[in-house]
N, C-alpha and C positions, 0 to 999 in steps of 0.2 A: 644726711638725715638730721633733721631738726630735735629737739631733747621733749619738745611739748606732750607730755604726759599728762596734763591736766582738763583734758574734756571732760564736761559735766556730763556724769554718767549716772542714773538711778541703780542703784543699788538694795536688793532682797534677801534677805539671808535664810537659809534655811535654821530650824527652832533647834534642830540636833544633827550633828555628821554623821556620815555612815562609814566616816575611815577607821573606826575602830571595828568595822565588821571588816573589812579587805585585808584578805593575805596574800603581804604584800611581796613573798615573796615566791608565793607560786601563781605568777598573773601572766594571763595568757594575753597574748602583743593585742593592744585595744579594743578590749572586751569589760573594763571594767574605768568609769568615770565619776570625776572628780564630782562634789557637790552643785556649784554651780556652772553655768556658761553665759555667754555673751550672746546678746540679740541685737541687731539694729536693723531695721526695714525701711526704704528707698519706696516711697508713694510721691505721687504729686510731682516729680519730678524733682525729689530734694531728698538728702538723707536724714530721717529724725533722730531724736533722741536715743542714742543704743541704754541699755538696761544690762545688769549682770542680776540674775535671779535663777532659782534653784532650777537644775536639772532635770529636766521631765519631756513627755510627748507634748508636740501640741497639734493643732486642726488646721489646715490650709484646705481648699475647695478641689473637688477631685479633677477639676477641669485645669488644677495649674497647670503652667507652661511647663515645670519641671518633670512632670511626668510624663505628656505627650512629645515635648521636643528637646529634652534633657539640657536645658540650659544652667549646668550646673560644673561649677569648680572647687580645686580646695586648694590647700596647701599640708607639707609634713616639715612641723619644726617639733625643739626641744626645750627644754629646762633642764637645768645641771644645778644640784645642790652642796657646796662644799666641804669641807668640816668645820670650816667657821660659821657655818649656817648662812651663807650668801648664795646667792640666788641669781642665775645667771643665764643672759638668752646668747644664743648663736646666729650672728648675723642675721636678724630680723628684718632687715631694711630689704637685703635681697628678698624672702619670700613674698614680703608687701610690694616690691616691683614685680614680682612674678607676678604673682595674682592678680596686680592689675592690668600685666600683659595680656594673662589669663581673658580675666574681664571683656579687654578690649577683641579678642578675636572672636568671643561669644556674644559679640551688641549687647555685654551688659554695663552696666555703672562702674565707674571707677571707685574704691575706695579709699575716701582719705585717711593721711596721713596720718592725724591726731587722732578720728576717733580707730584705725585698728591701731595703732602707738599706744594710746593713752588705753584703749579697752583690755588689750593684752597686757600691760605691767599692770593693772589694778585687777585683773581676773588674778592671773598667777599670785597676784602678793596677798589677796582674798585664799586662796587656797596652796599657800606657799606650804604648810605640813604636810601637804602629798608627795611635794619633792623631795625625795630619800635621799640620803648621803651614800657616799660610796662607790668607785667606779663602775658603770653598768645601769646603776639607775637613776633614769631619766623623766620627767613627763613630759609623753607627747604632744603635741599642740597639732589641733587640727583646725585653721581655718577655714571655712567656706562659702559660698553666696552659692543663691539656688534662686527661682525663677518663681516666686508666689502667684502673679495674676492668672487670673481666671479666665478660659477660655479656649478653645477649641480650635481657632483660624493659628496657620501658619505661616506667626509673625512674631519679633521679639516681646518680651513682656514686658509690663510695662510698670511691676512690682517685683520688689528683688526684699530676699532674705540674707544678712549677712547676721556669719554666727560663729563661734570661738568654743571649741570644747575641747576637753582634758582626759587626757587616759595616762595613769602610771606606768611604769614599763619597766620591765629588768633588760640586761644585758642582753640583745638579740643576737641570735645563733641558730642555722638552719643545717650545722652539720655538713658531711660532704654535697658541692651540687654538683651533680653533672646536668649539662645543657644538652638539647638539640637545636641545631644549625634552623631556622626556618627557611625556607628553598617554594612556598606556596602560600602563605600567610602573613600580612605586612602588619607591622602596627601601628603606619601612617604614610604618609602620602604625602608630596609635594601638592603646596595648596591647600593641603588640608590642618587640621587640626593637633598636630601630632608636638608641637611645642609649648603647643597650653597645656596646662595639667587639669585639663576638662572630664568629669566623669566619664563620660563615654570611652574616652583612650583605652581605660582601662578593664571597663565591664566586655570590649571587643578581643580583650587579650584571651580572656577566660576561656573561649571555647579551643582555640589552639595551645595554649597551657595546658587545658583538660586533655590533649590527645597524646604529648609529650610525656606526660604524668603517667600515663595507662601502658606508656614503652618504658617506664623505669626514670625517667627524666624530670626535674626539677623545676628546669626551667625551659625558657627557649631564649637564644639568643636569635633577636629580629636582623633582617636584612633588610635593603632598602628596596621599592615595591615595585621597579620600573625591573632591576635585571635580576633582582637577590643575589649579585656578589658584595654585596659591600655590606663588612659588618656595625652595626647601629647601638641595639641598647641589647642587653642585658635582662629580660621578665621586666620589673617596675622598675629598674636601675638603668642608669649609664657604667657602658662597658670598658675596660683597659684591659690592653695585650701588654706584656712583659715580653720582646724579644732582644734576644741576649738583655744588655742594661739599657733597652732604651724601652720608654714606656709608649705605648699608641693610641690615641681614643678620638674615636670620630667630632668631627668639627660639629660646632653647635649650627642646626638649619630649619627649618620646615618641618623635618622632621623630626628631630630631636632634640628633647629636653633639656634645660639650660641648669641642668641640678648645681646646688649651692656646695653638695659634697665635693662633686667631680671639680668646681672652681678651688676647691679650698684644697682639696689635695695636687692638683697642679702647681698650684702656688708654694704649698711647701717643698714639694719636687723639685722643682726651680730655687727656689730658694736653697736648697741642699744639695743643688748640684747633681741633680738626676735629668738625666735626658729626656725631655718630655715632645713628643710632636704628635701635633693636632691635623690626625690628618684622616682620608678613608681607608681603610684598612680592608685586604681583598679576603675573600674566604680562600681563594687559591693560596697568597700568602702565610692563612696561618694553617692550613695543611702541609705546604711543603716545609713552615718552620717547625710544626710537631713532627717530620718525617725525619729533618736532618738535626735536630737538638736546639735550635735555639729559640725555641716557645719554652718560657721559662715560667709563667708566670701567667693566667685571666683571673679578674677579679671587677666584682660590681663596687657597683660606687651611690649609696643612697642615704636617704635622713634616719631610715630604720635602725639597720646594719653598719652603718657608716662603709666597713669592706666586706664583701662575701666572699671569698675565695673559690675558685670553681677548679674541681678537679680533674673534667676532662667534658669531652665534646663529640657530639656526633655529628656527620654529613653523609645524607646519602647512604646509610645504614652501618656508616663505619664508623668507629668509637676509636677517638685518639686521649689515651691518658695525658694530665698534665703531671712532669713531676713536680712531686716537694722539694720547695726549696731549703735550706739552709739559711739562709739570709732571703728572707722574702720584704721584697722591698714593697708588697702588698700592707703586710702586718706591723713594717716600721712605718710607713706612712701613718694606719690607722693609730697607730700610738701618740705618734708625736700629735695628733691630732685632737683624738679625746681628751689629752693631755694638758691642753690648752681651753677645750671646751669642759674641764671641770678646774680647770685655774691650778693646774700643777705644772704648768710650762709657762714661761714667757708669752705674751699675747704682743708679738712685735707687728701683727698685722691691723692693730685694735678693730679684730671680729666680736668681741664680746664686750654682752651689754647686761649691767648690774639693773636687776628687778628692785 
């Protein structure tokens, strides 16, 4: 990743903040945003001049593309603020290859390097007082491109919006989850779209999430769409099985998402000498490991939560508890983790990048 931070960027300020109305410290997970954001819009077949200028709606034509053919991506990163008041990204380069993986399997524009590099350290360090000290809190980063031209026929667009905005966040925690198994609802496809982190992925989860939800259930853990024995992602997460000390998480593919979490905690895994295989993992296996004791352990893996912990699982109307660990090699993971992404560990992997 190149260090070029310095794309000429216009720059608007708003006349007064509104951080002194935000409390900050009962804020609900990205429901409340920073003062300004990032714009930059692909006309003409060229990207222009991006802007960072106050926060507000604005007007696209109701015939955009993003509306009738949802050509639209994002990405989920953070900010971590320390006690020396530095300011700190978490492998940024991966999300900007994501997204333009993203990009590339939705025929839209690649974005360059400098201007999301250079637009992201001048947004956050424009609104760097949002970033709170203290383990747990974070600001979110949301990048996205979305599909502005105008028109009706179904064809790629041929104007694109790319934009950068900011939500505070506290320490996310959803409590106990218990999941169900999905056995009739895919949340992608060989072939399909299911490794971009494309809106759509996500607005299709909803309605089988909604029906989990109304049995008591949390989440759904997806299976894969051709036989549904192989288990896949986790609700918005990538999933790991703990049996006995070895950890399992399905290979990145087609259909699943290539999360920045899930890379960085295998690498400390390995690193520390935890048994890590990247393999598919059957739903017959982890019923007969929760029948004879050695399912020790499911946990999601995402930019939110960094770990969720999942307490137990149903298939087929039967509910397998997982037990608590004692040493849950879920929770030292996320330690050693955070720990690094707010500079209180060693960064022997140089993931982190000073704002």
């Amino acid at each position: 990743m190149s260090s070029n931070l310095t794309h000429e960027i216009d720059i608007v300020t708003v006349p007064v903040s509104k951080i002194d109305s935000v409390d900050f410290e009962n804020l609900a997970f990205g429901s409340v945003f920073t003062d300004h954001m990032l714009v930059c819009d692909f006309r003409e077949g060229q990207w222009h001049k991006p802007q960072i200028k106050p926060y507000e709606p604005f007007m696209i034509d109701p015939s955009a593309k993003v509306f009738h053919y949802g050509q639209a991506i994002f990405e989920g990163m953070k900010a971590y603020k320390t006690e020396q008041d530095e300011v700190w990204l978490f492998r940024p380069d991966q999300n900007l290859n994501r997204l333009n993986k993203s990009a590339v399997r939705m025929a839209m524009p690649e974005i360059p390097e400098d201007i999301f590099m250079s637009g992201l350290h001048q947004l956050i360090n424009l609104e760097r007082n949002w970033v709170k000290k203290g383990k747990g809190n974070t600001l979110y980063i949301r990048p996205f491109m979305i599909a502005i031209g105008s028109g009706v026929i179904a064809a790629p667009s041929t104007q694109y919006r790319f934009m950068i905005i900011l939500s505070p966040a506290k320490s996310y925690y959803s409590g106990e989850v218990k999941v169900l198994i999905a056995d009739h609802y895919s949340r992608a496809a060989n072939g399909g779209i299911g490794a971009a982190k494309a809106a759509g992925n996500y607005s299709a989860q909803f309605y089988p999430t909604k029906l989990a939800n109304d049995k008591g259930f949390q989440q759904v853990i997806w299976t894969d769409d051709a036989t549904h024995t192989k288990l896949e992602e986790a609700g918005t997460m990538n999933v790991f099985f703990r049996i006995n000390d070895t950890l399992y998480t399905a290979p990145i593919s087609e259909r699943i998402l290539d999360g920045v979490t899930r890379k960085s905690l295998i690498a400390l895994a390995q690193r520390d000498g935890i048994k890590v295989e990247e393999r598919s993992v059957l739903v017959s296996e982890l019923i007969e490991a929760a029948q004879n004791g050695s399912l020790k352990e499911i946990f999601g893996a995402g930019t939110a939560a960094v770990v969720n912990p999942i307490s137990g699982f149903s298939y087929e109307e039967k509910f397998y508890e997982v037990p608590k660990q004692e040493n849950s090699i879920a929770l030292e993971l996320k330690e050693k983790l955070t720990n690094i992404q707010y500079k209180l560990a060693e960064d022997t992997f140089g993931w982190t990048v000073k704002v």
